[in-house]
N, C-alpha and C positions, 0 to 999 in steps of 0.2 A: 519493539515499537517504543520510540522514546517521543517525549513530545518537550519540548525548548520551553519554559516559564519566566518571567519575568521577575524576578525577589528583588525587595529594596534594596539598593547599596547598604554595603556594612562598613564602605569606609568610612574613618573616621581623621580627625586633623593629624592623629599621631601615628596612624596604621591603614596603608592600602590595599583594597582589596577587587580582585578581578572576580571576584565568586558571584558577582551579581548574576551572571544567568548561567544555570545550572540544568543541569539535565534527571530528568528523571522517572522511573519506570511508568508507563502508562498500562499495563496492562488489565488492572480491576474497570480501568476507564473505558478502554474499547471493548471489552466483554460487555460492560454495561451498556454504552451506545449499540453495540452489535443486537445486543435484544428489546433493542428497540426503533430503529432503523436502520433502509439496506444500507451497504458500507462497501465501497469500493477502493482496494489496494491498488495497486499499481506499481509496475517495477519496469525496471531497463534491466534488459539480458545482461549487458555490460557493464555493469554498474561496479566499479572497482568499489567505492566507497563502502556500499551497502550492500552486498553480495545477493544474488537472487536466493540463494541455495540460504543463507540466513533467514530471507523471510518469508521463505519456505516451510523451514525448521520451525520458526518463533508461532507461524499460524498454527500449525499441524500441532503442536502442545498446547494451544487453546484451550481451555475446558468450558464447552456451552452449547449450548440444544444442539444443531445443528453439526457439531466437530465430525462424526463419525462420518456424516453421510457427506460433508466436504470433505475429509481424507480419505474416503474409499472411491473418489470420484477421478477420472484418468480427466486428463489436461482435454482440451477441446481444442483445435488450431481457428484460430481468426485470421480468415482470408477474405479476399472478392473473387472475382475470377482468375486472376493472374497473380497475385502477391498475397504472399502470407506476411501480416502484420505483428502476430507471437501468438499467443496462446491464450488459453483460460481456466479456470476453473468457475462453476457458479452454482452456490444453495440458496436456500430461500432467504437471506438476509449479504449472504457475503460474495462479493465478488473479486476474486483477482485473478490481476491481467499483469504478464512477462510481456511488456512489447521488445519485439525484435530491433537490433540494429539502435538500441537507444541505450544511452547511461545513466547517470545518476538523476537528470532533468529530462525524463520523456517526452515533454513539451518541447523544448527547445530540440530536441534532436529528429523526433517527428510529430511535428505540428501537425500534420494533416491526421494521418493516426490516431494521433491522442484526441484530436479533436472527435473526428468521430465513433471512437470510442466512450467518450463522455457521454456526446449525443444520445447514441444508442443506450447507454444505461440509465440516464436521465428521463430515457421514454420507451423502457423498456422495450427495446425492440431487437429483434436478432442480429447476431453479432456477424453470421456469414449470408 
């Protein structure tokens, strides 16, 4: 999990610098949010950029209350009657969702979907 910061410019008149925005570990950050509000992931199955199987990997090494009982947990499919939208996992603070047929911008690629998958987690209400 990385999260984008804003740092002062460090250019100066005699030396330029593109370092202004930097990337960097967030991980003590979202353990700490995680224990204290729910938290919702989200991925596209297709996601060349950010692989699913990566932030698979990066959650399942988490260390915090709830890890074992999310990693011992099998996927959930998120459907309606006719379409499956991708899957899920969900414990008492953390929720992630693979949406199907989506890439790096799950929004843009199923609007409808994502939306009400928001919905539903926002008012806690079931997913199928």
């Amino acid at each position: 999990f990385f999260l984008m910061i804003r740092r002062p410019p460090r250019s100066t008149q005699s030396r330029s610098s593109a370092a202004s925005d930097v990337y960097k570990r967030q991980t003590d950050s979202f353990k700490y949010v995680l224990g204290r509000i729910p938290v919702m992931v989200f991925q596209g199955q297709d996601d060349l950029l950010i692989p699913t199987p990566s932030v698979m990997n990066w959650i399942s090494k988490l260390d915090w209350k709830h890890a074992n009982d999310f990693n011992n947990q099998e996927f959930t499919l998120w459907k309606d009657k006719d379409t499956v939208y991708g899957r899920y996992k969900k414990t008492d603070k953390l929720t992630f969702v693979v949406v199907d047929k989506a890439g790096h911008l799950p929004p843009y690629d199923q609007i409808g979907a994502t939306t009400e998958m928001v919905i539903n987690w926002i008012n806690n209400r079931p997913w199928n």
